[in-house]
Backbone of each chain as ProteinMPNN parsed JSONL, in Angstrom:
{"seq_chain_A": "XXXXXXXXXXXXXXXXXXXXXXXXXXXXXXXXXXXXXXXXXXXXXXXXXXXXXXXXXXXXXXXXXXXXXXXXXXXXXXXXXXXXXXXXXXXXXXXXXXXXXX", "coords_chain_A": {"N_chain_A": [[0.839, -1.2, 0.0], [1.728, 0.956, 0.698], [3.779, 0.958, -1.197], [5.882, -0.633, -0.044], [7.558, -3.544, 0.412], [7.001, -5.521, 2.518], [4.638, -7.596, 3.68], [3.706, -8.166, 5.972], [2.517, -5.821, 7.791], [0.918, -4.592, 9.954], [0.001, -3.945, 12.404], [-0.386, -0.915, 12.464], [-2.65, -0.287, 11.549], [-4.432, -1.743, 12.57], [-4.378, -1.079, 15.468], [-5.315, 1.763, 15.217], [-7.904, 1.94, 14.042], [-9.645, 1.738, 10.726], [-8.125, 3.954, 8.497], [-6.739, 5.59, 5.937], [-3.504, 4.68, 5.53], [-1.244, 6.388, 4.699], [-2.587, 9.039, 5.511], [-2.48, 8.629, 8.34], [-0.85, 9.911, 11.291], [2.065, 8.788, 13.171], [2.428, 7.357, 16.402], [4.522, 8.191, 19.116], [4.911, 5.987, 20.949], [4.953, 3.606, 19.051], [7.378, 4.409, 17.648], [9.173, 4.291, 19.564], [9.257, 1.813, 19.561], [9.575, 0.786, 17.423], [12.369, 1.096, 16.575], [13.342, -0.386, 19.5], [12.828, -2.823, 17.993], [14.369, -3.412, 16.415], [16.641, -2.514, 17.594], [17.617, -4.034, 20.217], [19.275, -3.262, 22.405], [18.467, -0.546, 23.017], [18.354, 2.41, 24.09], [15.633, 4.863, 24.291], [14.405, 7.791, 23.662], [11.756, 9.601, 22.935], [10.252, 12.67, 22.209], [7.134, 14.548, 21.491], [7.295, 17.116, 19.373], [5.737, 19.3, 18.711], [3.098, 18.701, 19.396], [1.323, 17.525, 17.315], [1.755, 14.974, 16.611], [3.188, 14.514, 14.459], [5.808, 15.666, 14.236], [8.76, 14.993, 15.596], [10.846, 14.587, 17.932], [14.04, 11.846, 18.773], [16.331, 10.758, 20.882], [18.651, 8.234, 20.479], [19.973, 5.491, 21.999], [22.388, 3.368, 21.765], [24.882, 0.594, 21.534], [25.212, -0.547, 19.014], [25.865, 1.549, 17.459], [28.698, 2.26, 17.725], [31.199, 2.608, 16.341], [30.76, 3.602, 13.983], [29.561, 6.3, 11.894], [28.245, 9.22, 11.789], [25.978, 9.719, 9.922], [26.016, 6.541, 9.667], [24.661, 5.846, 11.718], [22.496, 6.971, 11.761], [21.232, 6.286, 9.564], [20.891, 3.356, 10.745], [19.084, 4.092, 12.53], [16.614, 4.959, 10.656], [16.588, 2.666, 9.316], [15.209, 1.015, 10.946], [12.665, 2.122, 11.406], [11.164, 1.434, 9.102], [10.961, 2.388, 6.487], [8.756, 4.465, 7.185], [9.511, 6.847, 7.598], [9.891, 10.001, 5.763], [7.54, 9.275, 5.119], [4.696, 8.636, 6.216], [5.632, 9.379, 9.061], [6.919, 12.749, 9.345], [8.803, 14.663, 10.161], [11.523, 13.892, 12.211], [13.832, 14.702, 14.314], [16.931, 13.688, 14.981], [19.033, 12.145, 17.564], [21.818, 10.338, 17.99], [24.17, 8.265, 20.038], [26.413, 6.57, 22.081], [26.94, 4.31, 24.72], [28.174, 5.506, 27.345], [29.841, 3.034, 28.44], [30.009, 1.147, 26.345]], "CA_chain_A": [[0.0, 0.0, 0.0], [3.12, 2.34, 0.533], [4.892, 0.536, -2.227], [7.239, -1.129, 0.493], [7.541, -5.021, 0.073], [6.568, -6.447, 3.543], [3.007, -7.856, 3.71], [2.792, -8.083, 7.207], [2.679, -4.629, 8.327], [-0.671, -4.409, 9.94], [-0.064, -3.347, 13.704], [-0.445, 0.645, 12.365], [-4.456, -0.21, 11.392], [-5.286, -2.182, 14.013], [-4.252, -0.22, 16.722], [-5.958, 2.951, 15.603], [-9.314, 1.784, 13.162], [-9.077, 1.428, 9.457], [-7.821, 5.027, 8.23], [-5.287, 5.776, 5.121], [-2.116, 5.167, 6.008], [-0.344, 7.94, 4.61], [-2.626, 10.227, 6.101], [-2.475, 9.039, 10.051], [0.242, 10.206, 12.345], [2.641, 8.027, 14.218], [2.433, 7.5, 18.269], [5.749, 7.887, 19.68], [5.249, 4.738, 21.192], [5.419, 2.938, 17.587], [8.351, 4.935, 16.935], [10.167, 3.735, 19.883], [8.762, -0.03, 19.857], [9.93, -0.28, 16.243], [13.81, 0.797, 17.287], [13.751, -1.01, 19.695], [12.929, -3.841, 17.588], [15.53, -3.271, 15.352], [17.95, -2.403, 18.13], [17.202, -4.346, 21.067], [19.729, -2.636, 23.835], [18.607, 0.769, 22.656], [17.618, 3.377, 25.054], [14.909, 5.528, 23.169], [13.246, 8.909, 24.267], [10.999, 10.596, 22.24], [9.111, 13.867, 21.681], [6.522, 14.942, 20.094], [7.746, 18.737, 19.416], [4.593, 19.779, 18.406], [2.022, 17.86, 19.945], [0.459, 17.081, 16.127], [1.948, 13.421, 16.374], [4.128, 14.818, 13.066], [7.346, 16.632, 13.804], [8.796, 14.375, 16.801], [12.644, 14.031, 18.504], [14.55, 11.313, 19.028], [17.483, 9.981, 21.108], [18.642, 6.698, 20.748], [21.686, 5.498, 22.601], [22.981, 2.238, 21.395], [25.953, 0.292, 21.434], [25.2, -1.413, 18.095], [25.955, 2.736, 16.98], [29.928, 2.235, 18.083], [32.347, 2.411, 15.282], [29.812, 4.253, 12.912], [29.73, 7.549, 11.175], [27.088, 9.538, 12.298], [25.417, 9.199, 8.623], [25.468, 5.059, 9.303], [23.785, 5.5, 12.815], [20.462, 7.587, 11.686], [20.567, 5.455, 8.711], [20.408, 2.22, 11.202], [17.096, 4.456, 12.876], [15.611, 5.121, 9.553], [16.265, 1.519, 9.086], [14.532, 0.451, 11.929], [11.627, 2.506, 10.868], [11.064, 0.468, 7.754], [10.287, 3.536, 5.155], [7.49, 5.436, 7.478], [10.728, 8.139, 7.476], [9.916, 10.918, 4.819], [6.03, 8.716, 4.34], [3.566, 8.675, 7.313], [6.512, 10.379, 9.805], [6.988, 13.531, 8.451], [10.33, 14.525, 10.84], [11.99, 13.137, 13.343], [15.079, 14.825, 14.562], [17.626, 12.578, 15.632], [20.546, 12.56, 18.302], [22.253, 9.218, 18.544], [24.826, 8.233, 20.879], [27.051, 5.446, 22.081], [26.442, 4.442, 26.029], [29.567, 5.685, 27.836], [29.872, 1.683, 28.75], [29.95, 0.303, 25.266]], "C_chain_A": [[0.881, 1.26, 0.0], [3.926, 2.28, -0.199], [5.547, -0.23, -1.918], [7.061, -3.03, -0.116], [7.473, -5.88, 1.147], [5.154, -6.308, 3.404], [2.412, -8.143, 4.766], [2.382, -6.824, 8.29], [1.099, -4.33, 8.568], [-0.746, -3.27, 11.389], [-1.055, -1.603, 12.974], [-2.333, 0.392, 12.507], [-4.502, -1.149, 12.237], [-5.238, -1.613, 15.492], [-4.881, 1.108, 16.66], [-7.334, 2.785, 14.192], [-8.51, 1.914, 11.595], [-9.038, 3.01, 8.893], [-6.72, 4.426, 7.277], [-4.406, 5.606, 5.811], [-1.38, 5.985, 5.802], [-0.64, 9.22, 4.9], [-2.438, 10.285, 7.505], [-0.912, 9.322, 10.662], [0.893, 9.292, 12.686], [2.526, 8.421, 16.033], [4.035, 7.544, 18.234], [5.947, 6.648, 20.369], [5.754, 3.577, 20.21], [6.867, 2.889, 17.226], [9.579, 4.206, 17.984], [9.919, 2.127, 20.264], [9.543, -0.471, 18.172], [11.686, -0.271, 15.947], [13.964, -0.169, 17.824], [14.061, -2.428, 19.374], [14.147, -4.568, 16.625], [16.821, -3.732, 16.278], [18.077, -2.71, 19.621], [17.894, -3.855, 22.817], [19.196, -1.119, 23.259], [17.876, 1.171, 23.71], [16.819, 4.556, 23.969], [14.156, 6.701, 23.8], [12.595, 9.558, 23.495], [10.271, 11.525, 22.874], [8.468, 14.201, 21.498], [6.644, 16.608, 20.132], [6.758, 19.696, 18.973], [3.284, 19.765, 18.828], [0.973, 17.474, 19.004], [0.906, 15.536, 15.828], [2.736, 13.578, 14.617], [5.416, 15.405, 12.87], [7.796, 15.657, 15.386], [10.766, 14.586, 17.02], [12.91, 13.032, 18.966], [15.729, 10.782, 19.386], [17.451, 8.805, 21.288], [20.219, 6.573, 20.771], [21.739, 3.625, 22.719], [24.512, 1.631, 21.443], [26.169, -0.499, 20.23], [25.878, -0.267, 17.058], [28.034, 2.158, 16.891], [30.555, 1.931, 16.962], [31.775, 3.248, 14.134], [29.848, 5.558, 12.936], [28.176, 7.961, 11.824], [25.663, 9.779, 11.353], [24.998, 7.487, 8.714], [24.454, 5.407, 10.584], [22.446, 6.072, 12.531], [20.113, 6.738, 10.624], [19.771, 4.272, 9.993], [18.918, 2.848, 11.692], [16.058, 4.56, 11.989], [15.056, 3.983, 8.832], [15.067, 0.503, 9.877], [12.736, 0.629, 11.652], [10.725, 2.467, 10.306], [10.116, 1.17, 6.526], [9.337, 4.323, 5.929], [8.714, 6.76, 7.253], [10.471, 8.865, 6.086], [8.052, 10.054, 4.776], [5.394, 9.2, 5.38], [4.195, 9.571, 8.756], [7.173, 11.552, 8.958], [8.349, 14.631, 9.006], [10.31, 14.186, 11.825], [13.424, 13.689, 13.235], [16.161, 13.598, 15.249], [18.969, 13.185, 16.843], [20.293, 11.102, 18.668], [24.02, 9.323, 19.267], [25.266, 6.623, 21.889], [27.54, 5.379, 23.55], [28.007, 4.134, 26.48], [30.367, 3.734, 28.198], [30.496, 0.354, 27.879], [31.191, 0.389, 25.233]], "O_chain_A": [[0.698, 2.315, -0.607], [4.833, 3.11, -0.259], [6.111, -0.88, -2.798], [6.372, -3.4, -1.066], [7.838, -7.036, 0.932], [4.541, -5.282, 3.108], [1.209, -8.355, 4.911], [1.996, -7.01, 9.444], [0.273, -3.964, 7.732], [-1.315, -2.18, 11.446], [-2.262, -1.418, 13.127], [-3.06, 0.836, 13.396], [-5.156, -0.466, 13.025], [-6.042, -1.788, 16.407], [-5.074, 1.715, 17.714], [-7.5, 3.763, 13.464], [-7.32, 2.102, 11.342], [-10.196, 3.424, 8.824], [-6.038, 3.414, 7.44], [-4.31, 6.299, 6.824], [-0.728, 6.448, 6.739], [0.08, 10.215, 4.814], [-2.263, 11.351, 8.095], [0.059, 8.709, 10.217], [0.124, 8.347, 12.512], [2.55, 9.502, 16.621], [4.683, 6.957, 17.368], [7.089, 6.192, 20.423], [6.682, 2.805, 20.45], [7.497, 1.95, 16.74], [10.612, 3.7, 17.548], [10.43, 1.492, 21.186], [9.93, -1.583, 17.814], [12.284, -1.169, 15.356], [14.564, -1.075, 17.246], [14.914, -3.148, 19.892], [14.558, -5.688, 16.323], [17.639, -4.635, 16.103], [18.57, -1.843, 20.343], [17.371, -3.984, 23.924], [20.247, -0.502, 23.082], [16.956, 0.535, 24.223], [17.401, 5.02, 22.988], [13.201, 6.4, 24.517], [13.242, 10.594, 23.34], [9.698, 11.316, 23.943], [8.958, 14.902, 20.613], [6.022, 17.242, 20.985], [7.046, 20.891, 18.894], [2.469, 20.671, 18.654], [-0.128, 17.125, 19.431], [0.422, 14.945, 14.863], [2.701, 12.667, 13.79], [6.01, 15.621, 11.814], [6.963, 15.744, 16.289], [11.628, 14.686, 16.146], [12.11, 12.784, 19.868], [16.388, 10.277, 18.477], [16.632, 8.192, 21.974], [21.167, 7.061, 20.156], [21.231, 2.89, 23.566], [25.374, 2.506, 21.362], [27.2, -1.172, 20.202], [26.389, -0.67, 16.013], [28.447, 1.696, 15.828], [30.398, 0.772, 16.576], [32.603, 3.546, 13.274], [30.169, 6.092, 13.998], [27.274, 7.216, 12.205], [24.548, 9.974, 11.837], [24.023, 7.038, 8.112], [23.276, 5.169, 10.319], [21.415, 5.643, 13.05], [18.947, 6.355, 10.528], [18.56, 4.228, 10.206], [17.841, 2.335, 11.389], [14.876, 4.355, 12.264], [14.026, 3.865, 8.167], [14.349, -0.405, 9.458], [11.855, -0.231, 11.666], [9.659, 3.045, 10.517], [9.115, 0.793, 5.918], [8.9, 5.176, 5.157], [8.338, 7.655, 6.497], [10.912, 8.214, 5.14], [7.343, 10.774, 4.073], [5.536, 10.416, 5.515], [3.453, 10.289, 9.426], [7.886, 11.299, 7.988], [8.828, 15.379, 8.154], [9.286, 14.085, 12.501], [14.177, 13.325, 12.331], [15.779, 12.728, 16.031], [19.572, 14.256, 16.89], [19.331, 10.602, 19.251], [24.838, 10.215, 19.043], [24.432, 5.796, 22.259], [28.43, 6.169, 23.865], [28.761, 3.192, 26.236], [31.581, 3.581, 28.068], [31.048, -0.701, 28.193], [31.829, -0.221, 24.374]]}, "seq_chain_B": "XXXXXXXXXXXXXXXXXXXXXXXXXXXXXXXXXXXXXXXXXXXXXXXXXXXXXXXXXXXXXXXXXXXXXXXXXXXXXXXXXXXXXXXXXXXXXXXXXXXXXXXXXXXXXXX", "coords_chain_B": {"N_chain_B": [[20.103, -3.313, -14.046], [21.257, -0.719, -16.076], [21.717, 1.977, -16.773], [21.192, 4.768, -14.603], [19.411, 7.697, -15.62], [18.672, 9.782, -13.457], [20.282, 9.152, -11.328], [22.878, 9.412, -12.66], [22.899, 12.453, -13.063], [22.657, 13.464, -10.587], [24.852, 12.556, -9.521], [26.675, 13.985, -11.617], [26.165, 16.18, -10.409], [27.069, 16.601, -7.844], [30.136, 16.092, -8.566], [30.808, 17.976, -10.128], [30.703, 20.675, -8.592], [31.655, 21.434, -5.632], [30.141, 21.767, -3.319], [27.568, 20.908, -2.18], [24.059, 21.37, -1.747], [21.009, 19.55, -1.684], [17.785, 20.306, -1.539], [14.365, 21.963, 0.109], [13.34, 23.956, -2.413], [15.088, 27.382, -2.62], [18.128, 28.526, -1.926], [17.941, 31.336, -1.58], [14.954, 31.585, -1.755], [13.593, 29.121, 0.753], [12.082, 26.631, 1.073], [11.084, 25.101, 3.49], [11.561, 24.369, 7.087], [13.677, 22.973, 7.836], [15.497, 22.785, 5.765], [16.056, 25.75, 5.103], [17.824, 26.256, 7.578], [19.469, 24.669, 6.772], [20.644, 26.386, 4.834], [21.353, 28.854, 5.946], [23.353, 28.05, 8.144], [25.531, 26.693, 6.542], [26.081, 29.614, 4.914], [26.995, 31.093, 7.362], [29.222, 30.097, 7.769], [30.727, 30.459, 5.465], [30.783, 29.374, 3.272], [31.01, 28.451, -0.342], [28.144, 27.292, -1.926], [26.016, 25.111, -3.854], [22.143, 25.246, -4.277], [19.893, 23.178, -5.024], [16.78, 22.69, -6.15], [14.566, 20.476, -4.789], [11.953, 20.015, -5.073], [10.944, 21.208, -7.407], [11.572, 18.757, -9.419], [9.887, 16.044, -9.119], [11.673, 13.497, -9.865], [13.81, 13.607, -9.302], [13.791, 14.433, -6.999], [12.519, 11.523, -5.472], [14.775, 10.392, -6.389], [17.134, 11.325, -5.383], [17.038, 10.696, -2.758], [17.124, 7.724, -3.047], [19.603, 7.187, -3.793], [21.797, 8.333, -1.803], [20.432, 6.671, 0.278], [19.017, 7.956, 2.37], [16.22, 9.634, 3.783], [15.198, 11.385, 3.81], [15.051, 15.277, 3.196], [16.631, 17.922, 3.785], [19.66, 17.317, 2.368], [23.473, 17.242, 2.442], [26.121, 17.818, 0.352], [29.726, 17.015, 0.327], [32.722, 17.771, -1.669], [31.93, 15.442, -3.329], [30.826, 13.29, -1.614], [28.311, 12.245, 1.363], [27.517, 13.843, 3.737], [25.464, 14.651, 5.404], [22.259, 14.897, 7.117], [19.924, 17.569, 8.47], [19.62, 17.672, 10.978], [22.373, 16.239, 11.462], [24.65, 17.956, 10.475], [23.955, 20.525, 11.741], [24.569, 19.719, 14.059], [27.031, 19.06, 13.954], [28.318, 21.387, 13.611], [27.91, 23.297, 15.155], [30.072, 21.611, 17.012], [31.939, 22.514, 15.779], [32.847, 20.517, 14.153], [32.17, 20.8, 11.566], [32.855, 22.976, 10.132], [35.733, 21.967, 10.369], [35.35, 19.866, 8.459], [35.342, 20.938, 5.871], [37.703, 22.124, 5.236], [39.287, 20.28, 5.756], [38.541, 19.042, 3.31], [39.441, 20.819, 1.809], [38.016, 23.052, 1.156], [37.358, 26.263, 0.632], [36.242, 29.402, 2.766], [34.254, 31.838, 1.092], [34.33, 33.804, 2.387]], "CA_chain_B": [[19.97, -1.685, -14.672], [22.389, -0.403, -16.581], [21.951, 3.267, -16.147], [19.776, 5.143, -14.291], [19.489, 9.245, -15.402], [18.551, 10.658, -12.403], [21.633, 8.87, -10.529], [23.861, 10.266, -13.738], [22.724, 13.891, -13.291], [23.186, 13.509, -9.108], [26.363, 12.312, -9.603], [27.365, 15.291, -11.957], [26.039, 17.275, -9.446], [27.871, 16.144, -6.789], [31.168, 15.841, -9.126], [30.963, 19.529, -10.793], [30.235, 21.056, -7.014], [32.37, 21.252, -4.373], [29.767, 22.071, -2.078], [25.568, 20.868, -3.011], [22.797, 20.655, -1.313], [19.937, 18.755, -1.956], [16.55, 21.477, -0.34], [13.064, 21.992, -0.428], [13.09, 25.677, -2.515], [16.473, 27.59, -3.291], [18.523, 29.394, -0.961], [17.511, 32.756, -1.186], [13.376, 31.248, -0.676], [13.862, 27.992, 1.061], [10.412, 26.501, 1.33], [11.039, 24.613, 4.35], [12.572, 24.883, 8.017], [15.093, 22.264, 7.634], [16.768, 23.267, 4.699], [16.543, 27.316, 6.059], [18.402, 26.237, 8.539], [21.272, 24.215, 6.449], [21.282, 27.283, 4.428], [21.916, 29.558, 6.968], [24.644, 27.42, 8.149], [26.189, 27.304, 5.339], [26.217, 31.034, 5.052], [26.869, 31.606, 8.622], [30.82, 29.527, 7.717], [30.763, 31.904, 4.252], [31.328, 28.418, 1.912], [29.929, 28.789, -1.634], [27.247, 26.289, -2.795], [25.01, 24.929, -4.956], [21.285, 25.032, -4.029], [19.179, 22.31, -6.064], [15.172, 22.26, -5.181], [14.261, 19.358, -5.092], [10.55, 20.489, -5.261], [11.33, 21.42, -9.359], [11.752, 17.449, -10.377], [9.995, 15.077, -8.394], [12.405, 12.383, -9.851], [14.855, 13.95, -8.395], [13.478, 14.402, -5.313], [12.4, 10.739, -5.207], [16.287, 9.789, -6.686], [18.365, 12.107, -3.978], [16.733, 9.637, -1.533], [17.751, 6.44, -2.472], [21.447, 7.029, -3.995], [22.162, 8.499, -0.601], [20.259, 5.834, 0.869], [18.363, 8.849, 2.978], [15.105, 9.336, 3.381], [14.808, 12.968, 4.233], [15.428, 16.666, 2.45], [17.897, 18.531, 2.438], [20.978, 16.328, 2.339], [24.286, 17.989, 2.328], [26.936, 16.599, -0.167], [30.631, 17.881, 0.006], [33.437, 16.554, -2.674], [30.905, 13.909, -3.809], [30.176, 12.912, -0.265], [26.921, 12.881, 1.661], [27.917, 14.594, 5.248], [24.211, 14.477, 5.866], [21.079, 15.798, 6.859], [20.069, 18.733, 8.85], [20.398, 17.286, 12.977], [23.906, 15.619, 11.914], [24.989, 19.213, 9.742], [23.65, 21.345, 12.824], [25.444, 19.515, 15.198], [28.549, 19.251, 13.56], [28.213, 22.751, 13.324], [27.801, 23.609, 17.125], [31.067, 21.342, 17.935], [33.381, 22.632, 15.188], [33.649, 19.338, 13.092], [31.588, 20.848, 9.741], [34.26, 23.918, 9.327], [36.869, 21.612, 10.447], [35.931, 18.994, 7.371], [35.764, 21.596, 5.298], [39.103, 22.622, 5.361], [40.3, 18.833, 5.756], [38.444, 18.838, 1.846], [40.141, 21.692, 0.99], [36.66, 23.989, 0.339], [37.578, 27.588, 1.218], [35.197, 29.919, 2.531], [34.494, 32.896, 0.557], [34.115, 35.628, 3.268]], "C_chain_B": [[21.155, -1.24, -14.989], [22.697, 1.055, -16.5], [20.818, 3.592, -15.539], [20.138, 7.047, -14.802], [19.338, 10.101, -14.415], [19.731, 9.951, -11.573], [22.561, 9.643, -11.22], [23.681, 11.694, -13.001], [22.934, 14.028, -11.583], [24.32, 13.264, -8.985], [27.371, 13.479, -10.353], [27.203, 15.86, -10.962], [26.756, 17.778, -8.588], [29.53, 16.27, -7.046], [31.739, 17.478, -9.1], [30.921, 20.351, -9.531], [30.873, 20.431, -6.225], [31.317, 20.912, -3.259], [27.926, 21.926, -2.289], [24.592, 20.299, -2.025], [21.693, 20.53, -1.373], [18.038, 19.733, -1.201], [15.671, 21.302, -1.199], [13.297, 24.082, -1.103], [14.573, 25.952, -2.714], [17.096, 28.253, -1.836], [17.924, 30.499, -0.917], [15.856, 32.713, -1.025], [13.624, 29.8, -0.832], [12.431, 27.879, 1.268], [10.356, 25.427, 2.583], [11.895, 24.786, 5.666], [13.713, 24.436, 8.194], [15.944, 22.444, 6.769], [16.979, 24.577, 5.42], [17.513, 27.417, 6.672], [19.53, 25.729, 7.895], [21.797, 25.473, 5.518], [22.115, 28.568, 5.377], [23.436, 29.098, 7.515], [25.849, 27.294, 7.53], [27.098, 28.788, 4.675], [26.826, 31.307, 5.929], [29.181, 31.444, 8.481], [31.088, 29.891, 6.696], [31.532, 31.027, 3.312], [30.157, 28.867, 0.471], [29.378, 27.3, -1.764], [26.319, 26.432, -3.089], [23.619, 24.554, -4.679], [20.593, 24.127, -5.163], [17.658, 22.156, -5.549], [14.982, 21.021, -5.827], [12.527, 19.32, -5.997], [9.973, 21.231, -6.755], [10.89, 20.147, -10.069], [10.993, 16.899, -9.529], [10.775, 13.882, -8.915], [13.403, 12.408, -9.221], [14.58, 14.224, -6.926], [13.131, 12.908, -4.726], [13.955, 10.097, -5.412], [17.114, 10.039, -5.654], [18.035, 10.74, -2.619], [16.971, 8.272, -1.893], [19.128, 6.599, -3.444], [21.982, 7.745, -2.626], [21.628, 7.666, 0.183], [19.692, 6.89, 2.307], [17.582, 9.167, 2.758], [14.278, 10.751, 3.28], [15.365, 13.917, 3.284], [15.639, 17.379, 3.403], [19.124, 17.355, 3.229], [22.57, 17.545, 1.765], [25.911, 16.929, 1.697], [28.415, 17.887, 0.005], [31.791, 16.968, -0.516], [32.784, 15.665, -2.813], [30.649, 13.328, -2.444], [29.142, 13.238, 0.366], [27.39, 12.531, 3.007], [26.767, 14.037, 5.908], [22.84, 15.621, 6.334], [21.06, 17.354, 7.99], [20.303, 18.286, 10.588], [21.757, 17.069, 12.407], [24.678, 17.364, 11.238], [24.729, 20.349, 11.046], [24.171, 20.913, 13.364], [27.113, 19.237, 15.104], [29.304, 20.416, 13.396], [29.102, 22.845, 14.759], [29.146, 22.882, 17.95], [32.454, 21.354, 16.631], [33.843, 21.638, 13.956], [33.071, 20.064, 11.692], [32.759, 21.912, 9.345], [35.603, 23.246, 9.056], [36.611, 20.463, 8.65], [35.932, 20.057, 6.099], [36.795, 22.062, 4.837], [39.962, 21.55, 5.124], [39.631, 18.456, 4.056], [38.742, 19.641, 1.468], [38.809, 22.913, 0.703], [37.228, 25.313, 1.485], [36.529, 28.596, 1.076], [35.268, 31.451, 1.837], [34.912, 34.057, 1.376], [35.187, 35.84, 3.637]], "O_chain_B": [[22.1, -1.357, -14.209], [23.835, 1.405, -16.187], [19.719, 3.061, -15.701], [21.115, 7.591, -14.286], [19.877, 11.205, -14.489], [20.155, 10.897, -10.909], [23.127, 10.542, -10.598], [24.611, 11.947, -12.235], [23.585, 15.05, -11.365], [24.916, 13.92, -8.13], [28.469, 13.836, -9.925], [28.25, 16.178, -10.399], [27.091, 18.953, -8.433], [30.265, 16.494, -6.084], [32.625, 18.019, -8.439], [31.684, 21.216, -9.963], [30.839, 19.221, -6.005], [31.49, 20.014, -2.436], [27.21, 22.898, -2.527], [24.406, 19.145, -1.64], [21.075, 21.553, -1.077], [17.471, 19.26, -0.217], [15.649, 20.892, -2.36], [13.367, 25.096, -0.408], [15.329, 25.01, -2.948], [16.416, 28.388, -0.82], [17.198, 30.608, 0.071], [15.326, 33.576, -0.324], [13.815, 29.214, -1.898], [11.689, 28.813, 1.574], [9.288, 24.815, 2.565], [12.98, 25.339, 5.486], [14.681, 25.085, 8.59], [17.145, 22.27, 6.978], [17.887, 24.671, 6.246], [18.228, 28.414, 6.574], [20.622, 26.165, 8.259], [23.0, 25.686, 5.367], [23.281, 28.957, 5.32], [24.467, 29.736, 7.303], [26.952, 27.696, 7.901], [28.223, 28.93, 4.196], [27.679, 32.09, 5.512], [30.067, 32.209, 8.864], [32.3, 29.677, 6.662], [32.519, 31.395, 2.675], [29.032, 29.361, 0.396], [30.099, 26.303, -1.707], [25.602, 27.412, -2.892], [23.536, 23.33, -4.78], [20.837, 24.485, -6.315], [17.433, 21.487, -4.54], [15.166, 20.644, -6.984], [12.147, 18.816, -7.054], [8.846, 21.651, -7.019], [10.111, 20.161, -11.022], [11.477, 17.351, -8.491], [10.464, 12.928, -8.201], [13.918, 11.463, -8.624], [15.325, 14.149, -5.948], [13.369, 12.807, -3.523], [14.319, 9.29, -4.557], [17.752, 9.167, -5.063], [18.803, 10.147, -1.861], [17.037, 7.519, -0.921], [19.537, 5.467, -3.704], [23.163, 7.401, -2.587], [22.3, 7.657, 1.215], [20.062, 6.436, 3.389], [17.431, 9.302, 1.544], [13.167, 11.046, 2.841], [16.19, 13.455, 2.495], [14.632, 17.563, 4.087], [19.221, 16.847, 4.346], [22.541, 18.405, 0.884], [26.505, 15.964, 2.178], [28.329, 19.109, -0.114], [31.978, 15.818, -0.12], [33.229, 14.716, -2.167], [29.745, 12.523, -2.67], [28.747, 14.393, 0.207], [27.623, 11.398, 3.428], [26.85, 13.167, 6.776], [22.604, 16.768, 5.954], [22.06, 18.041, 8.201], [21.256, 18.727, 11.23], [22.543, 17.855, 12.935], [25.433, 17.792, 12.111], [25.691, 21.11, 11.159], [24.965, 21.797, 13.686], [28.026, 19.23, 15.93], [30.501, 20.532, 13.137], [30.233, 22.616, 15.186], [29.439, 23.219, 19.097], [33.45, 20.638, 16.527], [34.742, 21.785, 13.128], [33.697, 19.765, 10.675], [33.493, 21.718, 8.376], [36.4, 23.515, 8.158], [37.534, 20.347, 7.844], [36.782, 19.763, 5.258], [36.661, 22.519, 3.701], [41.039, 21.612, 4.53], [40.241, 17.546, 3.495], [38.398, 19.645, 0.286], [39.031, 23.658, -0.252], [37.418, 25.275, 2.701], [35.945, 28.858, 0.024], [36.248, 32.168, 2.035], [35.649, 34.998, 1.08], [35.439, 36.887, 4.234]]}, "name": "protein", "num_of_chains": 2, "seq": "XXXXXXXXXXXXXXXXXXXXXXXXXXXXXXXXXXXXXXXXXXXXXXXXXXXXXXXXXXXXXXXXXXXXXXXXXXXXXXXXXXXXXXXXXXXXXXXXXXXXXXXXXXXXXXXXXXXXXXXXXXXXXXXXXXXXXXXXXXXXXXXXXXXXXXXXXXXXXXXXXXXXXXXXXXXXXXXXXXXXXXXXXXXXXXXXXXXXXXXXXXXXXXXXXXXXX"}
């Protein structure tokens, strides 16, 4: 329906009634449930900088980040994302960061 | 695929241009706050570059995003490299590293 090529992507409409997808918002909860899925030690805080569920912030502090350019690490979040980035999320600032520990 | 044209003509872009970035609108009317802001930046360290709206082509606005493998506008390319978007460009700002690669690619600012 977004073009992408997974066919199980349902969670979004069942959790908020059957609406377009490219017109509803993201929860910040989504946003940091689908990191963390990606990136399972990640620490995740979001935003919403607007309170329209459309312009949001995000830190995510990983150790999977460590050795990476700061170009690969928002990729890995945008990866995580799985295309809503520029579609149904319309920004998301980022600040990633690599847990003094790692 | 053997060629693609809109990769070709991003790749000149990128080649011919020291200094290009990818925005919604031109520099002097940016049509969005995130580019505004990389222009400003830009300005603020007095490098010359090359504004491209994206918001002219949509092929090109759909192309810039996956040969950078980025999903967002404006994208900031310097010597054929993609630095990045507007958080990593703002904050590279704020701790010195964007003038410093500048200089480590040789791009001298006008002012």
């Amino acid at each position: 329906m977004l073009g992408q090529t997974e066919q199980t992507e349902c969670s979004i409409r069942s959790e908020t009634g059957w609406k377009s997808v490219t017109a509803m918002p993201m929860e910040a909860a989504d946003i940091e449930r689908l990191i963390v899925e990606a990136m399972p030690d990640a620490t995740v805080t979001i935003e919403d900088l607007r309170g329209d569920g459309d312009h949001y912030s995000a830190r995510v502090t990983s150790a999977a980040f460590k050795g990476k350019s700061r170009v690969q690490q928002h990729q890995m979040v945008y990866q995580a994302l799985k295309g809503r980035m520029g579609d149904v999320l319309h920004a998301l600032a980022l600040q990633t960061s690599i847990p003094s520990d790692a | 695929m053997d060629s693609n044209p809109i990769f070709d003509r991003i790749r000149q872009d990128v080649t011919e241009n020291e200094v290009v970035l990818f925005m919604k609108g031109t520099p002097v009317f940016p049509q969005c706050g995130f580019s505004a802001t990389l222009v400003e930046v830009l300005s603020r360290i007095g490098v010359k570059f090359k504004g491209i709206d994206v918001l002219a082509d949509p092929s090109l606005r759909d192309g810039i995003k996956s040969f950078s493998e980025w999903p967002t506008i404006p994208q900031l390319y310097v010597k054929g490299e993609f630095v990045g978007g507007c958080d990593i460009i703002r904050e590279m700002h704020t701790s010195g590293e964007l003038r410093k690669l500048l200089e480590e690619k040789g791009v001298e600012p006008v002012a």
